[in-house]
N, C-alpha and C positions, 0 to 999 in steps of 0.2 A: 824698722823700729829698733832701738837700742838704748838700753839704760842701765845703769847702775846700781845697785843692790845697796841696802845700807844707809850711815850716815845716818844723819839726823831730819830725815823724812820732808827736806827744805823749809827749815825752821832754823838757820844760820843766825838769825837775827836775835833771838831769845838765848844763845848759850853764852856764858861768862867768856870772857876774853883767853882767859886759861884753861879754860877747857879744850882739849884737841878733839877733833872730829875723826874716826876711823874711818876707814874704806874699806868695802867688803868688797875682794878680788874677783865678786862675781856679773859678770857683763850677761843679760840679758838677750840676741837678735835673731828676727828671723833667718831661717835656713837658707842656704843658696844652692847648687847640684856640687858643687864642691864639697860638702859636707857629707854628703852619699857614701864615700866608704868608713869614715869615722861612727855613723849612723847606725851603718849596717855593723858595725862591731858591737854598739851598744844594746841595739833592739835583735843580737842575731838568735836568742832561746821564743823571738815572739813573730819572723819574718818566714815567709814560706821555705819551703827545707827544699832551698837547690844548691846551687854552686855560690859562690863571693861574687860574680861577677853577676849573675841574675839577681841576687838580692841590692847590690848595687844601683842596678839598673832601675828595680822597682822603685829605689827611695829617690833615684831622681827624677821619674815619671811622679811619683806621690810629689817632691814640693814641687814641681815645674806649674802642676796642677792647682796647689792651693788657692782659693776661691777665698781674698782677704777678707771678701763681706761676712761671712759666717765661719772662717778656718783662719787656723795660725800655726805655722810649726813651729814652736819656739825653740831654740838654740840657749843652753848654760855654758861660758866661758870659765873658768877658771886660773886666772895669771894668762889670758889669752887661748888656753887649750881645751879645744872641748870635753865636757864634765858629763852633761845632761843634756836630755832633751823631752819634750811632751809636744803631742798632736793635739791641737784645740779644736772644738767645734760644736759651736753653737746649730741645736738640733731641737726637735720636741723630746719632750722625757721619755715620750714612746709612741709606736704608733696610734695609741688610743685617747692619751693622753696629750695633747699638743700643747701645753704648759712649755713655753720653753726652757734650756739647762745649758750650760756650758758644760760638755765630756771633754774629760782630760785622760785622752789616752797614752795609756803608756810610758805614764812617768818614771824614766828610767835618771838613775847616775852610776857612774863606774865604781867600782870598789874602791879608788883609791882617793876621789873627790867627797866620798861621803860624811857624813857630819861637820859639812864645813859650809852648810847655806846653798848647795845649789837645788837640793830638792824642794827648802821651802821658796828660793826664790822662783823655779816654776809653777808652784803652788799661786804664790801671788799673782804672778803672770796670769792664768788660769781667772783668779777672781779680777784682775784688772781685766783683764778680755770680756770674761761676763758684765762687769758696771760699766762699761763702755759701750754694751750694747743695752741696756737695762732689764739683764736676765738677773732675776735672784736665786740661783741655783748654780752648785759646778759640782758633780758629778766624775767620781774615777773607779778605778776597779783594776786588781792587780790579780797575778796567778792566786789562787790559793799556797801554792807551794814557794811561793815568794815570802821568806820568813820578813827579813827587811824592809818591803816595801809595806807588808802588811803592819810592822809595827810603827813605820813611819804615818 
């Protein structure tokens, strides 16, 4: 999957003729094992503490893996370069509770992509994955110590 951020929500038909349309430079897709060491730069304060190359390893064993019935890694482009990422997965809320939820793990972006739409466009990702599957719930959770992610 791949898509577009932005623009006028395909409602082209409704806008004045002088109105111009903007485009938000951020692309949407899932992960490939190419992505693996870009990944492991991004998520490396949350991946187990070895070497670059076993952390590597792990994140292309994690998408090889991905199970699209109930998991997504989504991938944030930015002018073509990866920004962002977040791990979907539709689960029960808990074991007690089997209510299901969309968990949006991990929603990271780099410091230098930020405030420019790639976190909320994982965000959305996130809620498009859950009504896709018709969960009403999406569910995330950052470090405590993560000032930014918590004020995002």
């Amino acid at each position: 999957m791949s898509s577009r951020c932005g623009g006028s929500g395909g409602h082209l038909s409704q806008l004045p003729e002088a109105m111009s349309v903007s485009r938000s430079p951020v692309t949407l897709r899932d992960a490939v094992p190419a992505d693996a060491p870009r990944l492991a730069a991004l998520w490396s304060d949350i991946l187990r503490r070895s070497d670059l190359s076993e952390q590597q390893a792990d994140l292309s064993l994690v998408i090889a893996r991905v199970d699209l019935a109930t998991e997504r890694l989504v991938v944030a482009e930015y002018d073509g370069t990866i920004a962002g990422a977040v791990y979907l997965r539709a689960a029960p809320l808990t074991p007690l509770n089997l209510e299901p939820v969309v968990q949006a793990h991990s929603p990271h972006v780099f410091p230098e992509f930020r405030r420019h739409g790639v976190g909320s466009a994982l965000m959305d990702a996130a809620a498009a994955f859950a009504e896709e599957r018709g969960i009403g719930h999406v569910a995330s959770a950052s470090l405590s110590v993560s000032r930014d992610a918590n004020r995002f």
